[in-house]
C-alpha positions in Angstrom: 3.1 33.2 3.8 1.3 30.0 3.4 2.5 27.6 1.0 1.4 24.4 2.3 -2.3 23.5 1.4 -2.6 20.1 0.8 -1.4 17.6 3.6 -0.5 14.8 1.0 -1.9 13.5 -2.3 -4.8 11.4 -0.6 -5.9 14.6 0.7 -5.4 16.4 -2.3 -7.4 14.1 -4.5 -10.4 13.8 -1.6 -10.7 17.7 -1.7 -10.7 17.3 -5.9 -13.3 14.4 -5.4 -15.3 16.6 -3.4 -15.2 19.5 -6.0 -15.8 17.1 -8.9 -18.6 15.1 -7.0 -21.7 17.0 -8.7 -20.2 17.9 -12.1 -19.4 14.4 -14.0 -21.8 12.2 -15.6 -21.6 8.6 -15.6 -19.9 5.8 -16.6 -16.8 7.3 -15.2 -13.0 6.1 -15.7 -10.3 8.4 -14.0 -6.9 8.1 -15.8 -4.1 9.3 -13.1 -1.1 11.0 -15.2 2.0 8.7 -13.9 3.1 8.6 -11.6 2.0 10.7 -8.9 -1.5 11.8 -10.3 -2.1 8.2 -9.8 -2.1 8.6 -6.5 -3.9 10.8 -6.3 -6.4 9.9 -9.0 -7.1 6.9 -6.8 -8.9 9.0 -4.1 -11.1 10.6 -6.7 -11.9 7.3 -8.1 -13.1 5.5 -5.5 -15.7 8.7 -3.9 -16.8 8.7 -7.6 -17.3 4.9 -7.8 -15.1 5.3 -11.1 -13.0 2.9 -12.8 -9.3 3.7 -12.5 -6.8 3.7 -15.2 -3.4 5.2 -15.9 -1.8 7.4 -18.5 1.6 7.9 -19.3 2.7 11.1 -20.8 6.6 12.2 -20.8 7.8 15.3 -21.2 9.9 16.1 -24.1 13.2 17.8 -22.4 15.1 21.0 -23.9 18.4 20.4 -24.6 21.2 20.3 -21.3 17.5 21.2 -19.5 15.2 18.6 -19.0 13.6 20.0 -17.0 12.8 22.6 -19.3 9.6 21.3 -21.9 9.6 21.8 -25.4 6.6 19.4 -25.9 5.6 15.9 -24.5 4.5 12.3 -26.1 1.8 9.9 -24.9 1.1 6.7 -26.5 0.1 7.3 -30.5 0.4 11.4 -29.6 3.4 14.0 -29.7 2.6 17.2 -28.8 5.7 19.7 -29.3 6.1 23.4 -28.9 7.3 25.0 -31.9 8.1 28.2 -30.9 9.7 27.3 -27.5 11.8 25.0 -29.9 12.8 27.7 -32.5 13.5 30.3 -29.4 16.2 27.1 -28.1 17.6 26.3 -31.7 16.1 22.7 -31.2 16.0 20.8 -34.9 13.5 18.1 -35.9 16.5 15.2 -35.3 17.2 16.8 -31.5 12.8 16.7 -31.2 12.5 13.1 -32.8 15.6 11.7 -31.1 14.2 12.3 -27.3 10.4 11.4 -28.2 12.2 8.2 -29.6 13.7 7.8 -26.1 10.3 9.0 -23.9 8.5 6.7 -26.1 11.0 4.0 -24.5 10.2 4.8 -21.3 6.8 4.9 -21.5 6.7 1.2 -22.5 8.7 0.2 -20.0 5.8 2.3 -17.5 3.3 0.4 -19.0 4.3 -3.2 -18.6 5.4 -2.2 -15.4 2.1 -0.6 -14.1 0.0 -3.3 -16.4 1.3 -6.3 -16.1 -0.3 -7.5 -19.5 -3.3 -5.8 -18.5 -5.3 -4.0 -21.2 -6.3 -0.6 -20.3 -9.8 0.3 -19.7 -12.2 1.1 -22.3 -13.2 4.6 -22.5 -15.7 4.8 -25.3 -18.5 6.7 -24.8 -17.3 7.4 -21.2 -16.8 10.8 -18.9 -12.8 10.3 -18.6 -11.1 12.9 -15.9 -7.7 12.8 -16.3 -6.1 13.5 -13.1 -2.4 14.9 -11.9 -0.8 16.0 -8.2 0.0 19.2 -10.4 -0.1 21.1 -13.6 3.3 23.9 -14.0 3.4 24.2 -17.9 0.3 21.7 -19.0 2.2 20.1 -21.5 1.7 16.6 -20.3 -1.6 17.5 -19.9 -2.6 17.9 -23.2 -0.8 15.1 -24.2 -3.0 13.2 -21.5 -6.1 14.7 -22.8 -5.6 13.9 -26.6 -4.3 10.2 -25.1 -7.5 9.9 -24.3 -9.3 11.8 -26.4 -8.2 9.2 -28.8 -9.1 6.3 -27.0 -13.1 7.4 -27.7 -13.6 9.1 -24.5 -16.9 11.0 -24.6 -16.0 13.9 -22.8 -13.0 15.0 -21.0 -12.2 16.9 -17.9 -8.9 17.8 -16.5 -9.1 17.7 -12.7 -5.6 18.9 -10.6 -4.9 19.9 -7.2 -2.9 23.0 -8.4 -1.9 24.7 -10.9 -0.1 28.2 -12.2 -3.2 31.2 -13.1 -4.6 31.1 -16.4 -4.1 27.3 -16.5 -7.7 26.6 -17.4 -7.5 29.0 -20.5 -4.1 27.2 -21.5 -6.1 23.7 -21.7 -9.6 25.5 -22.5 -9.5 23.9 -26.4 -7.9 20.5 -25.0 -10.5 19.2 -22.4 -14.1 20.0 -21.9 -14.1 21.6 -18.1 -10.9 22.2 -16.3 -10.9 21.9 -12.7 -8.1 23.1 -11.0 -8.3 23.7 -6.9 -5.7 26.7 -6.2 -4.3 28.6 -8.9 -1.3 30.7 -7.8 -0.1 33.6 -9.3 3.5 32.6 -8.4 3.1 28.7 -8.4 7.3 28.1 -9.0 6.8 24.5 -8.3 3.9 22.1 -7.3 5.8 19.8 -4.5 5.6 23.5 -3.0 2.2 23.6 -2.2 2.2 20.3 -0.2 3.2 19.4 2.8 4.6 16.1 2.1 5.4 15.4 -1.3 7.3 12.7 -2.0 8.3 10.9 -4.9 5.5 8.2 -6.2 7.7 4.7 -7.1 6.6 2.5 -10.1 5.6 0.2 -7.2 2.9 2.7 -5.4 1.6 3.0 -8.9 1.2 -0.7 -9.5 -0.2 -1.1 -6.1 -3.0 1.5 -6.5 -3.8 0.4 -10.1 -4.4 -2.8 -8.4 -6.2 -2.5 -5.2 -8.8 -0.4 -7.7 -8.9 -3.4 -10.0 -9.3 -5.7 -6.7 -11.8 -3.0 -5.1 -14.4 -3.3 -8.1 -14.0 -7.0 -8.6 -11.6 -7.0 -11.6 -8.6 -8.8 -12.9 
């Protein structure tokens, strides 16, 4: 069986530029979800001709499995599962004790990737939020109300891959969804790619600023 589909993340966000190429009005800004939709977010950018920003959502983790999401946090947004957190036993302090931490670490992200940099403005704009991969879409809809907060006009989600149904699952959170392969059995995303690496505070900072060099900015 084939797993592989996408060579890297460059390719993966030139095939999602191609498929988003006719669909989104301008003034575009792509947001890449740190750190590797960033990555990947830059290829989509610059076929668009779009402004590139970054957004930094954390996952909120379960309880001895972080890997296991109970909700997720963005700057000014929490976004929690209440049932997955009843079903684990997780109480409000366990819930407002690790959004405390992700909170932490998503300022430390954003001086990182900013440098005293003010994000882009995204009033009035068409604002794709972009990521290497969607599994649960919990990050995603923190993403999506991040931005949807920050005035954007409309919003699309826009992923290499993602698990079946995930376009219902963010239906009410973005207005279109585009998600390139949707496998019935996604188990994880790095598993659709052949190299997958993981992206470094650095690549992210480097991106963010060859886009800001590339259209003449700060």
């Amino acid at each position: 069986m084939l797993l592989c589909v996408f060579r890297d993340r460059v390719e993966a966000g030139r095939r999602l530029a191609t498929e988003l190429a006719d669909s989104v009005e301008p003034p575009i800004v792509v947001l890449g979800v740190a750190r590797g939709g960033v990555i990947v977010a830059a290829e989509v950018a610059r076929a668009l001709g779009a402004l590139l920003d970054v957004v930094i959502p954390r996952k909120l983790g379960a309880p001895g499995n972080p890997e296991l999401g109970i909700g997720a946090v963005a700057p000014g947004v929490r976004v929690v599962d209440e049932a997955g957190a009843r079903m684990l036993g997780v109480d409000e302090a366990y819930i407002e004790a690790e959004a405390t931490r992700q909170e932490a670490e998503i300022e430390r992200r954003t001086a990182a990737y900013r440098q005293g940099k003010p994000p882009v403005d995204l009033h009035g704009t068409t604002v794709v939020v972009v990521d290497d991969g969607v599994a649960t879409g919990v990050t995603a809809v923190a993403a999506l109300r991040w931005a949807r907060s920050r005035g954007a006009g409309s919003v699309v989600f826009a992923a290499p891959v993602g698990p079946q149904g995930i376009e219902r699952r963010l239906a009410n959170e973005c207005d279109r969804c585009v998600v390139l392969l949707t496998p019935r059995d996604l188990r994880a995303v790095g598993r659709w790619y052949e190299r997958f690496e993981q992206t470094t505070d650095a690549q992210v900072g480097e991106a963010l600023h060859a886009a800001g060099e590339g259209r003449g900015g700060p």
